[in-house]
MARPAKE-757278 format. One line per field, with one value per atom (N, C-alpha, C, CB): residue number from 1; chain; atom name; x, y, z negated. Coordinates in steps of 0.2 Angstrom, whole numbers, padded with zeros to 4 digits. Atoms other than C-alpha are relative to their C-alpha. Glycine has a CB too. Layout:
num = c(NUM;...)
chaine = c(A;...)
atome = c(CA;...)
xx = c(X;...)
yy = c(Y;...)
zz = c(Z;...)
END
This chain:
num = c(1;1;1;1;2;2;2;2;3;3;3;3;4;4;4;4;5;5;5;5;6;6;6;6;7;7;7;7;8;8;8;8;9;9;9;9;10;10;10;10;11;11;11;11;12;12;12;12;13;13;13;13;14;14;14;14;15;15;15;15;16;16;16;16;17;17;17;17;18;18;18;18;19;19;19;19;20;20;20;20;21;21;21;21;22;22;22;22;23;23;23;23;24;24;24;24;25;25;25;25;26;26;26;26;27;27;27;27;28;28;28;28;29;29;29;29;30;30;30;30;31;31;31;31;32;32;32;32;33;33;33;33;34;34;34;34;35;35;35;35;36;36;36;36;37;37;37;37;38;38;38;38;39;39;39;39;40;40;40;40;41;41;41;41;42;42;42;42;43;43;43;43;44;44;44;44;45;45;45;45;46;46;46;46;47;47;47;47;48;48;48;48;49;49;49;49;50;50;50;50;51;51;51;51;52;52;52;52;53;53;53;53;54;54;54;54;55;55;55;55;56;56;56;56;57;57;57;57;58;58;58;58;59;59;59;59;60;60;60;60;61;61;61;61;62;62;62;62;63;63;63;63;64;64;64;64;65;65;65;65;66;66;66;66;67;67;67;67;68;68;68;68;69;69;69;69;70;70;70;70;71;71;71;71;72;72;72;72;73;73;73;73;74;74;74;74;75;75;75;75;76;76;76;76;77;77;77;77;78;78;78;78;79;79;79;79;80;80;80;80;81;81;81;81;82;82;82;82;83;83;83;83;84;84;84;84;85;85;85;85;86;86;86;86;87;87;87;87;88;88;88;88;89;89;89;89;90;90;90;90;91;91;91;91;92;92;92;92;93;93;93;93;94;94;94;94;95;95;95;95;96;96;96;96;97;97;97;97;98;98;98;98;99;99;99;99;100;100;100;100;101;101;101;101;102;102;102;102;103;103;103;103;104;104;104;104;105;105;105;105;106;106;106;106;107;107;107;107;108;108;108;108;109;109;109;109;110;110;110;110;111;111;111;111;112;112;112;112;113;113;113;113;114;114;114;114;115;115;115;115;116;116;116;116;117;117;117;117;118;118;118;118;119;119;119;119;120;120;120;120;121;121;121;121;122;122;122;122;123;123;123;123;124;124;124;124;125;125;125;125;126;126;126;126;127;127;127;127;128;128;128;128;129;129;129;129;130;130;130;130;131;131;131;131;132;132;132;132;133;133;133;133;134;134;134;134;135;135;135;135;136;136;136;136;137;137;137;137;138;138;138;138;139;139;139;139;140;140;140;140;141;141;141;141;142;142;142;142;143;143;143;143;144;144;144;144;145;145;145;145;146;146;146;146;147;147;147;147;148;148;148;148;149;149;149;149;150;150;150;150;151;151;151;151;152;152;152;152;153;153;153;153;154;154;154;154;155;155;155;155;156;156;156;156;157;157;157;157;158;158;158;158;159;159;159;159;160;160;160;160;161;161;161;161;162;162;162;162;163;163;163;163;164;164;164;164;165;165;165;165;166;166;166;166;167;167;167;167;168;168;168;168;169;169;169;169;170;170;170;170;171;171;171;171;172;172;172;172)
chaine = c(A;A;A;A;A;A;A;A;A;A;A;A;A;A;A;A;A;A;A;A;A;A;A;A;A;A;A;A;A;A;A;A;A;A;A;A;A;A;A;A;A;A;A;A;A;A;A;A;A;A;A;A;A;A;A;A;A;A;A;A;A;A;A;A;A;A;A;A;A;A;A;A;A;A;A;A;A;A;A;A;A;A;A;A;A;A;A;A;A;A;A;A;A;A;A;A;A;A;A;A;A;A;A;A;A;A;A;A;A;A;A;A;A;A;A;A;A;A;A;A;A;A;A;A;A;A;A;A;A;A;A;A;A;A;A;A;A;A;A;A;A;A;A;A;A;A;A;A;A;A;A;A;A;A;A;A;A;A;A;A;A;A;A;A;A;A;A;A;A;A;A;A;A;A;A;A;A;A;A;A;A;A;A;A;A;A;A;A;A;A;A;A;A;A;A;A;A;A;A;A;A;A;A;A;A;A;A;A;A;A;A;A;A;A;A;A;A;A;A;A;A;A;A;A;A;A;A;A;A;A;A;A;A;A;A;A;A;A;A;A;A;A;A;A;A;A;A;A;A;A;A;A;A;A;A;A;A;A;A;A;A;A;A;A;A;A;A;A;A;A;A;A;A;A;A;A;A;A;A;A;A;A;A;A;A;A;A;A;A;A;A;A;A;A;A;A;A;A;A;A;A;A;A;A;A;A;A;A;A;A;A;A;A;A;A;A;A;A;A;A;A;A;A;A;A;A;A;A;A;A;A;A;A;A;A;A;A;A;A;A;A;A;A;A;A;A;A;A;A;A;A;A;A;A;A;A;A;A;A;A;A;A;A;A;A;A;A;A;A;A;A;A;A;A;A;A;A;A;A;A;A;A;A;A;A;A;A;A;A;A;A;A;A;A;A;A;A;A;A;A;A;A;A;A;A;A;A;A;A;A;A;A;A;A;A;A;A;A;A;A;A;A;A;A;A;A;A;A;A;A;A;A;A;A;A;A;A;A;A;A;A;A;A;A;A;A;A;A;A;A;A;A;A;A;A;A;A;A;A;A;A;A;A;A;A;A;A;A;A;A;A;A;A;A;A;A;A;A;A;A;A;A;A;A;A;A;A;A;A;A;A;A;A;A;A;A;A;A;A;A;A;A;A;A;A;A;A;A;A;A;A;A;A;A;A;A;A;A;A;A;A;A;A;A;A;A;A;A;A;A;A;A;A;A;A;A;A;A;A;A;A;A;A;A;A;A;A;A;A;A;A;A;A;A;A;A;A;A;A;A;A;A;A;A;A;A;A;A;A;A;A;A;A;A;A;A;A;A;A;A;A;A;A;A;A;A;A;A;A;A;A;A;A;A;A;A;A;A;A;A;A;A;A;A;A;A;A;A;A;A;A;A;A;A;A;A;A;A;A;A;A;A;A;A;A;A;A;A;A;A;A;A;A;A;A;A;A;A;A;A;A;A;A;A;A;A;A;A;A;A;A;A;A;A;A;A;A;A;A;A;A;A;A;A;A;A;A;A;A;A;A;A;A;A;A;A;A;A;A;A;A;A;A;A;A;A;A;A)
atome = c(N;CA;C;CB;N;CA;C;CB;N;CA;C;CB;N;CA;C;CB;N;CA;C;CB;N;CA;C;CB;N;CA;C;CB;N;CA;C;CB;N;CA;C;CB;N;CA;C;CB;N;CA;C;CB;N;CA;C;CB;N;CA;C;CB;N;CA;C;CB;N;CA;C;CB;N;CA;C;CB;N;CA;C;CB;N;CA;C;CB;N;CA;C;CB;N;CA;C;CB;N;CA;C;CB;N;CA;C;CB;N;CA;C;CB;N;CA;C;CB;N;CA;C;CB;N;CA;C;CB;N;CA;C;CB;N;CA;C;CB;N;CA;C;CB;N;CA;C;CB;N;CA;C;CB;N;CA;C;CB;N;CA;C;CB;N;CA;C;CB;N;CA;C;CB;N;CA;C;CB;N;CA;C;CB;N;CA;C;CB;N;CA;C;CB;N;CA;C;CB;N;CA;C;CB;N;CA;C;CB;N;CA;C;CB;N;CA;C;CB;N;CA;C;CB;N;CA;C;CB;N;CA;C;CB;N;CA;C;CB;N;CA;C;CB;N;CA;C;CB;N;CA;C;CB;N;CA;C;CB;N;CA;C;CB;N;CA;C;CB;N;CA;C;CB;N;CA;C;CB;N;CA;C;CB;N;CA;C;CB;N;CA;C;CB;N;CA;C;CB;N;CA;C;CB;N;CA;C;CB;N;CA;C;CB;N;CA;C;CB;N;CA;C;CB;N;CA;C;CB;N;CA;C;CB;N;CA;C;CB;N;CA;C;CB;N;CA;C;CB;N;CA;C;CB;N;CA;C;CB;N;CA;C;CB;N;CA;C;CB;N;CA;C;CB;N;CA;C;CB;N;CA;C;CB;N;CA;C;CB;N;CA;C;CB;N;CA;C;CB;N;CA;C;CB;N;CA;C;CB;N;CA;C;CB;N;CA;C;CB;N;CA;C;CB;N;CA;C;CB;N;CA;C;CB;N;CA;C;CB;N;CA;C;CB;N;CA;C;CB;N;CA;C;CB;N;CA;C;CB;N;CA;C;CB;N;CA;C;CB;N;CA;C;CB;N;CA;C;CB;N;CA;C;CB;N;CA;C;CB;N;CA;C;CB;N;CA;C;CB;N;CA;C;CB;N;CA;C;CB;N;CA;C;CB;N;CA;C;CB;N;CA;C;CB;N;CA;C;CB;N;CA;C;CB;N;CA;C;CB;N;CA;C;CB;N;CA;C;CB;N;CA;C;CB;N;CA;C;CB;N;CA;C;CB;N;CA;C;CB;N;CA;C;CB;N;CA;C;CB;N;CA;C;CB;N;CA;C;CB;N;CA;C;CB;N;CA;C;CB;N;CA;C;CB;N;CA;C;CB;N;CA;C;CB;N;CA;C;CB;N;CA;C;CB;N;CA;C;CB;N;CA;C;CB;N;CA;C;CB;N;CA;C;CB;N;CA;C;CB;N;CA;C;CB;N;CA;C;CB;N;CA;C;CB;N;CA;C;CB;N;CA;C;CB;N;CA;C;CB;N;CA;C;CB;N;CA;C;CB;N;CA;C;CB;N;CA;C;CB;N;CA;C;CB;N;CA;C;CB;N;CA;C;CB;N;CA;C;CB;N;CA;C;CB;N;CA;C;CB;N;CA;C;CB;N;CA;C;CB;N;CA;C;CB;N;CA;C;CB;N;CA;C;CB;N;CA;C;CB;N;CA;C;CB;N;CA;C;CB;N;CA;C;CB;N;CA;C;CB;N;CA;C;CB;N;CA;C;CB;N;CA;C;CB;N;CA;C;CB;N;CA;C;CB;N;CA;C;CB;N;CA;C;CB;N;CA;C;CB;N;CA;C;CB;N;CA;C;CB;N;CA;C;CB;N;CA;C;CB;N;CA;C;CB;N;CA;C;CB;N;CA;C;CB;N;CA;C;CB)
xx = c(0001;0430;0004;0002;-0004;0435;0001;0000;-0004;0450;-0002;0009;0004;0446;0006;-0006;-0007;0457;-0001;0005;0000;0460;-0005;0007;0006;0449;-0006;-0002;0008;0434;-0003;0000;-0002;0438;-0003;0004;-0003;0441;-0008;0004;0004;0428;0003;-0003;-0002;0429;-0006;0002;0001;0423;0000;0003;-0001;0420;-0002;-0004;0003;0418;0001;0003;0000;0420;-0001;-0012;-0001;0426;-0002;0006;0004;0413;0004;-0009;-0002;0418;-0003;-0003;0000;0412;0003;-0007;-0006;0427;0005;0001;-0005;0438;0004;-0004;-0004;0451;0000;0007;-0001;0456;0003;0006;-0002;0468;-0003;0003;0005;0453;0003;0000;0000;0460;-0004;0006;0005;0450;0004;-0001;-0002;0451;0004;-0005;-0003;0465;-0007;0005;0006;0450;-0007;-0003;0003;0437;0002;-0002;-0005;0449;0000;0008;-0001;0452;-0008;0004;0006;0432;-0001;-0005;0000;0431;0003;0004;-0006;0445;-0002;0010;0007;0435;-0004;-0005;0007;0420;0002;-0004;0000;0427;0004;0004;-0004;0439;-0004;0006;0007;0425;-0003;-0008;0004;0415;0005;-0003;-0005;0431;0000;0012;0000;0433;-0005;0001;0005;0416;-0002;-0007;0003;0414;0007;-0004;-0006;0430;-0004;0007;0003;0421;-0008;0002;0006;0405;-0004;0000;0005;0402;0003;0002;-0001;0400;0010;-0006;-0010;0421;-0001;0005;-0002;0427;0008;-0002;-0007;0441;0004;0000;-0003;0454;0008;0004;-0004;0468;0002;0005;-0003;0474;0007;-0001;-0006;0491;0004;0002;-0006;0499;-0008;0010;0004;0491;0005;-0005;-0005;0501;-0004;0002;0003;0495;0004;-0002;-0004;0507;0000;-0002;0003;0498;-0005;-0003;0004;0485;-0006;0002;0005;0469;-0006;-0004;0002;0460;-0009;0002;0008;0441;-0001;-0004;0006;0429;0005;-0004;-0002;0442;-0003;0005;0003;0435;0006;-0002;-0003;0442;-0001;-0001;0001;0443;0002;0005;-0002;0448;-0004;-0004;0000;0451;0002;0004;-0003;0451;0002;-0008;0000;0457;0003;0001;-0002;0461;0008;-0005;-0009;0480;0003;0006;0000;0480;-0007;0006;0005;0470;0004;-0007;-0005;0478;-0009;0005;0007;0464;-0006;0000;0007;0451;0002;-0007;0002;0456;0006;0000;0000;0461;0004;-0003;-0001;0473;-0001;0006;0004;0466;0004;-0010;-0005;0476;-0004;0004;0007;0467;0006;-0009;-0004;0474;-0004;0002;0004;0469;0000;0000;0001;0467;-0004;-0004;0003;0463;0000;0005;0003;0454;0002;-0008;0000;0460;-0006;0007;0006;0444;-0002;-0001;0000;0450;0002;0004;0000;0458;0000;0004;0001;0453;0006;-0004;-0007;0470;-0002;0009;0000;0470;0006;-0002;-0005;0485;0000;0001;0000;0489;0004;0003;-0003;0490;-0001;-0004;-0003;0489;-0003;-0002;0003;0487;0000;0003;-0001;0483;-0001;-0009;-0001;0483;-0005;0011;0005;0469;0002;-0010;0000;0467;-0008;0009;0007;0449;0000;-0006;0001;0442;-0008;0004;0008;0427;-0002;-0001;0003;0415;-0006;0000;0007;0400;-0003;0001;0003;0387;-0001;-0003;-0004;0395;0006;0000;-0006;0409;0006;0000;-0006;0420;0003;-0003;-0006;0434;-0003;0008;0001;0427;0003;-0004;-0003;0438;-0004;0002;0000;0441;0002;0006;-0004;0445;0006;-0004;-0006;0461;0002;0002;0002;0466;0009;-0003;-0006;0477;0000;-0002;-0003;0486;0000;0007;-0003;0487;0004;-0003;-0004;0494;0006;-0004;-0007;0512;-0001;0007;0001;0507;-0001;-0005;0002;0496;0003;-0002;-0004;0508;0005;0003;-0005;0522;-0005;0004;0003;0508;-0003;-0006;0001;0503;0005;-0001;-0006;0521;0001;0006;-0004;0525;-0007;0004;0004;0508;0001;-0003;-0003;0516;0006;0004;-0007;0532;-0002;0009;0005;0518;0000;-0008;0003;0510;0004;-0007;-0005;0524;0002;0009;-0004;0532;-0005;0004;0006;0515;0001;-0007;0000;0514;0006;-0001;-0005;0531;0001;0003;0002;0529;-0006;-0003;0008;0511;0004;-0009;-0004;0525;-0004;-0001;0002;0515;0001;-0008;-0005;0528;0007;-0001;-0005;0545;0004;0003;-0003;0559;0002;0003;-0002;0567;-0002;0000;0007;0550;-0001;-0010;0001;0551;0004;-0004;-0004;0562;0001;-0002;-0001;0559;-0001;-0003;-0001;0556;0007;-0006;-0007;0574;0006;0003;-0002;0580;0002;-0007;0000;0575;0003;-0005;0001;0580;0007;-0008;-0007;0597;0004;0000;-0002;0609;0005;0006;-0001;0618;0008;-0005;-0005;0637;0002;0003)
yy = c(-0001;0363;0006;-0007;-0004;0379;0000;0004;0001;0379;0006;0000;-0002;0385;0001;-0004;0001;0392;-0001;0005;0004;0384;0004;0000;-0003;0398;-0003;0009;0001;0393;-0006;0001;0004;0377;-0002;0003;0001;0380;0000;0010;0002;0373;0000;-0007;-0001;0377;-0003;0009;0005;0366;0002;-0005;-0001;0372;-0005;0006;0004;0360;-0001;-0005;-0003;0361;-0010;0008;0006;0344;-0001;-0003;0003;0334;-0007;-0004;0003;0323;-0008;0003;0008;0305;0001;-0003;0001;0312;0000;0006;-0001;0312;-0008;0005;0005;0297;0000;-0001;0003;0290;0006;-0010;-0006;0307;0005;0002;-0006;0319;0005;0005;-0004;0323;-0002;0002;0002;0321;-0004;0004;0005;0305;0002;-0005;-0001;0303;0000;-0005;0003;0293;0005;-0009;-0007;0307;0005;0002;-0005;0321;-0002;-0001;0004;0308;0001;-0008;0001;0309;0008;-0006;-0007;0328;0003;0002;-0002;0330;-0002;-0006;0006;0316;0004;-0009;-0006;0328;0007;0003;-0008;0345;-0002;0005;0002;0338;-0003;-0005;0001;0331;0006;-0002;-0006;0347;0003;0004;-0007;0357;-0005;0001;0002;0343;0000;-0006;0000;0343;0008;-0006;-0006;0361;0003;0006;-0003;0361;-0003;-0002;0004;0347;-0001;-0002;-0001;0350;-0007;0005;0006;0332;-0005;-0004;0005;0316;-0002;-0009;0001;0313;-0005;0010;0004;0299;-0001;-0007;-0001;0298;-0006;0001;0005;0288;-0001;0005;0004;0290;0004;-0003;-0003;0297;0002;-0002;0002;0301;0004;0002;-0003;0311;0003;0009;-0004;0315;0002;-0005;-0004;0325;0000;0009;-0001;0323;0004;-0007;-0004;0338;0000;0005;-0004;0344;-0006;0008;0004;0334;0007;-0006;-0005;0343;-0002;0002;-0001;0346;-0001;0009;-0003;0342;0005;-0002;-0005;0356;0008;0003;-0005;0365;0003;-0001;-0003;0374;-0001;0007;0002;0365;0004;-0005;-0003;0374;-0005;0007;0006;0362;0005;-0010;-0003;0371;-0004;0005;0007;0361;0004;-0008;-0003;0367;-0003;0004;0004;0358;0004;-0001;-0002;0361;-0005;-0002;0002;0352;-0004;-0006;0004;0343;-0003;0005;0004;0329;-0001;-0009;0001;0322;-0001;-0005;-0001;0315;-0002;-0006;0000;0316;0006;-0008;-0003;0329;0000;0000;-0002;0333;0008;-0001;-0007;0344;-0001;0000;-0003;0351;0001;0009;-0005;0353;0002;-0008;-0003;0363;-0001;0006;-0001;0362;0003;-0004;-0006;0376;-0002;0006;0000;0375;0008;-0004;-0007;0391;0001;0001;-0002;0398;0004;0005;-0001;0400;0008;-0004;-0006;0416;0005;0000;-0006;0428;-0003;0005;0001;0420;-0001;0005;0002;0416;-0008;-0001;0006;0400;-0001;0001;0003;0390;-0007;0000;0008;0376;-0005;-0001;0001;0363;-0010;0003;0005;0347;0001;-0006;-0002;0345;-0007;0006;0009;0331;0002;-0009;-0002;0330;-0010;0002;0004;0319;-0001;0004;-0003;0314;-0004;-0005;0001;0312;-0001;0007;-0002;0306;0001;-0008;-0002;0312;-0006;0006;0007;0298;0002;-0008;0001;0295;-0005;-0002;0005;0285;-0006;0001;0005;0270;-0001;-0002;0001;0273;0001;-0006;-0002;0278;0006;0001;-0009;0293;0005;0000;-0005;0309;0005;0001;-0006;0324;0004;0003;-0006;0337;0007;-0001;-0006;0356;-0001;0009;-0004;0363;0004;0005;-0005;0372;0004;-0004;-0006;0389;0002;0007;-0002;0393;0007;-0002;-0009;0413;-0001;0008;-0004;0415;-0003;0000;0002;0409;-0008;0007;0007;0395;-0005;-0001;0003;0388;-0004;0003;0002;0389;-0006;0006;0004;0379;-0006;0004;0005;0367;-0005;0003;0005;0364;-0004;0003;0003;0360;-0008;0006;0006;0349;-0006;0002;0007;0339;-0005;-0001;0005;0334;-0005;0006;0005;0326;-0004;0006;0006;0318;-0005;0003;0005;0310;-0004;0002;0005;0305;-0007;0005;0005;0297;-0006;0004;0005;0287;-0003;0003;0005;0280;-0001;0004;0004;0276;-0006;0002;0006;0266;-0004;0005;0003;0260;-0005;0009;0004;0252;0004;-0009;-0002;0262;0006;0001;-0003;0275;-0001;0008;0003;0269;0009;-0004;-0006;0283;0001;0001;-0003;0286;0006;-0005;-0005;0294;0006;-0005;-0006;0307;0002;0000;-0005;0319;0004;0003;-0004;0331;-0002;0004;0004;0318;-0004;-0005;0002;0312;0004;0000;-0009;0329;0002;0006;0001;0328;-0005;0000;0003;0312;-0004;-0003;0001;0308;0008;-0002;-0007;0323;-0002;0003;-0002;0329;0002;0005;-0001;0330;0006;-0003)
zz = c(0007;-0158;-0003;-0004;0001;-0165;-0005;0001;0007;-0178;-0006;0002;0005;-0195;-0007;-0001;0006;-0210;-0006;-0001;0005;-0226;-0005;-0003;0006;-0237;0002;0000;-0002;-0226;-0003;0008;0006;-0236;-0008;-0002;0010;-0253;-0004;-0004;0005;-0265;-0008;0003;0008;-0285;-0002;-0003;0006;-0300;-0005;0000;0008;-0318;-0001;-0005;0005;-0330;-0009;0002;0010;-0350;-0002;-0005;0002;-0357;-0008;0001;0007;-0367;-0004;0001;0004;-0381;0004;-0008;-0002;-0369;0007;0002;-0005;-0356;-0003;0004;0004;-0367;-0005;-0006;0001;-0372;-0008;0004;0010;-0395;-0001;-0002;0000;-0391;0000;0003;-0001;-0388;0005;-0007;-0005;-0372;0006;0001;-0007;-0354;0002;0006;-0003;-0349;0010;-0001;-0005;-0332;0005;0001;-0006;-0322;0000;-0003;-0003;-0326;0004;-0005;-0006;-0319;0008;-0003;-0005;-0305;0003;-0001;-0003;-0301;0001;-0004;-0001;-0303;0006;-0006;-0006;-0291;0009;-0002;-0008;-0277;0001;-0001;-0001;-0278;0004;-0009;-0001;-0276;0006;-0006;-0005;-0263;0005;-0003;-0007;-0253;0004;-0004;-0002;-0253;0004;-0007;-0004;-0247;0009;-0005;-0006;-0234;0006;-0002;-0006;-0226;0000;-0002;-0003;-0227;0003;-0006;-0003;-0215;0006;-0002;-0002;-0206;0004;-0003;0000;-0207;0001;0005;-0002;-0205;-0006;0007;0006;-0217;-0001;0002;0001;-0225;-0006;-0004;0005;-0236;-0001;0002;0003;-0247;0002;-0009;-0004;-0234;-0009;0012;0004;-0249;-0005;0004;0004;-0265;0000;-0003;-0001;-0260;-0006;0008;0007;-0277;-0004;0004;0004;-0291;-0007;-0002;0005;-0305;-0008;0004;0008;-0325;-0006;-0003;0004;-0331;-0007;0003;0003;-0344;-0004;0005;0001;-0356;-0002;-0006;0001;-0355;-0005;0007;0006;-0374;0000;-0002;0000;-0380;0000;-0004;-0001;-0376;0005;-0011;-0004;-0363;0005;0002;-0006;-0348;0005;0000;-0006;-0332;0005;0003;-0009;-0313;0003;0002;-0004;-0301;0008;-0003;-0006;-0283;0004;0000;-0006;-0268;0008;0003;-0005;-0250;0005;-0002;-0005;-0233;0000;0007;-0002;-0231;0006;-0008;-0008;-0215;0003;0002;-0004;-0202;0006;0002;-0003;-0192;0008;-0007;-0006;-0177;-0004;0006;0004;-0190;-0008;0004;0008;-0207;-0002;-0004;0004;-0219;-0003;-0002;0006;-0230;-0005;0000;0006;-0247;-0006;-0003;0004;-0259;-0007;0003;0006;-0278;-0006;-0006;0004;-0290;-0007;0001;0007;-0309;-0005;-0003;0004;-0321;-0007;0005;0007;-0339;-0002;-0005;0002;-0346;-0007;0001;0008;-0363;-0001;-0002;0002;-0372;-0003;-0004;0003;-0380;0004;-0006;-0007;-0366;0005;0000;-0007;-0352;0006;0001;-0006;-0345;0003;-0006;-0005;-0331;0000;0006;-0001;-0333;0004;-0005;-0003;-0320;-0003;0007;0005;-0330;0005;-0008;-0003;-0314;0008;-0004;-0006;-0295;0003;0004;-0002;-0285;0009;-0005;-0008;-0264;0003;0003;-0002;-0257;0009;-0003;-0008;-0238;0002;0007;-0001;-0232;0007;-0003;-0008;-0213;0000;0008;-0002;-0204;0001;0006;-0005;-0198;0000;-0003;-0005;-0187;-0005;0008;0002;-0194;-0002;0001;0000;-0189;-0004;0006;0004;-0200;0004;-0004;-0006;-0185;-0002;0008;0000;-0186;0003;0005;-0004;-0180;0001;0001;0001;-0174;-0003;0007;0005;-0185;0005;-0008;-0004;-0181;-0004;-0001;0003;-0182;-0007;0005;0003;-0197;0000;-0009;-0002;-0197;-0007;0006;0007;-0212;0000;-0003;0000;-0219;-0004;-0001;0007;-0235;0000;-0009;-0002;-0237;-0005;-0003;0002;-0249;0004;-0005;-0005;-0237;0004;0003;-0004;-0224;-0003;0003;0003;-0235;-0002;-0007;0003;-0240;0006;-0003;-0007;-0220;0001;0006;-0004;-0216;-0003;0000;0003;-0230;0000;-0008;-0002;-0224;0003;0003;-0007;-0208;-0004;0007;0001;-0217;-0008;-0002;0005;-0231;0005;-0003;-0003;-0219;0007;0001;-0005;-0206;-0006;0005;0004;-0222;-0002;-0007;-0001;-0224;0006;-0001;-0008;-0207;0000;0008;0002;-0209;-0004;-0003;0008;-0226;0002;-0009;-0001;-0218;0008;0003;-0007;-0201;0005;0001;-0010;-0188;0002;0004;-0005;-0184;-0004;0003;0000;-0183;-0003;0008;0001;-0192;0004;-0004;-0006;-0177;0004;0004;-0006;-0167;-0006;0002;0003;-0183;-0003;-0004;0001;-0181;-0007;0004;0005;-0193;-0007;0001;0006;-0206;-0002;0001;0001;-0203;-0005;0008;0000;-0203;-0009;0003;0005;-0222;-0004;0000;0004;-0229;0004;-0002;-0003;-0217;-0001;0008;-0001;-0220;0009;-0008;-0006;-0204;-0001;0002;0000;-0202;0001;0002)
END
């Protein structure tokens, strides 16, 4: 399977929030954002994959920023690792100023998606190879996401993860 890098990825989402996304504050509701973010985060997932992906977990979602009836949303998604069959994707969120067109990130969230076979089985993913420097900082701090999950989940002990010690024991 040949490995593949994060742009080849990246799936983007306009949207312009109507007045029945919108919460008693006139801003977009959390849980519409949250379904916006599942979609585009899909798409990036399986055009890494190339095969059917389901959303295995929500692991951080950030609501910085409250986003305004009738704003123009972006929502960027892009794998920022790949472990053997599932995914972690990065989505960034941008709000559009209507008047000069500035993009301000205003929330992000980090999804983890696995591939599956038709039976709903795991199926290897490619490798993914980071370039830009974000990327790379985005791959690394996958690995010490998702050891710290399999930790907290009991199926690896903190001992067997080193470089997750390394972080959260200091060192005399």
């Amino acid at each position: 399977m040949k490995a593949k890098t994060a742009k080849e990825s990246l799936a983007v989402q306009t949207q312009v929030v109507l007045p029945n996304d919108t919460n008693v504050m006139g801003n977009l509701f959390g849980g519409m954002l949250l379904q916006w973010m599942d979609i585009v985060a899909s798409i990036s997932a399986h055009r890494h994959c190339k095969r059917v992906v389901v959303t295995a977990a929500v692991n951080n979602v950030s609501f910085n920023n409250p986003i305004a009836h009738a704003s123009i949303v972006t929502l960027q998604a892009k794998v920022s690792r790949a472990f053997t069959s599932s995914m972690e994707v990065f989505i960034d969120v941008w709000v559009e100023d209507r008047v000069s067109g500035e993009k301000i990130k205003c929330n992000e969230a980090i999804y983890t998606f696995v591939a599956i076979d038709q039976n709903g089985s795991p199926l290897p993913v490619p490798e993914l190879i980071p370039e830009t420097e974000e990327e790379k900082q985005r791959f690394e701090s996958a690995l010490r996401r998702r050891q710290l999950s399999l930790i907290l989940a009991g199926k690896l002990k903190p001992e067997n993860a080193t470089e997750l010690r390394a972080l959260f024991i200091p060192t005399k």
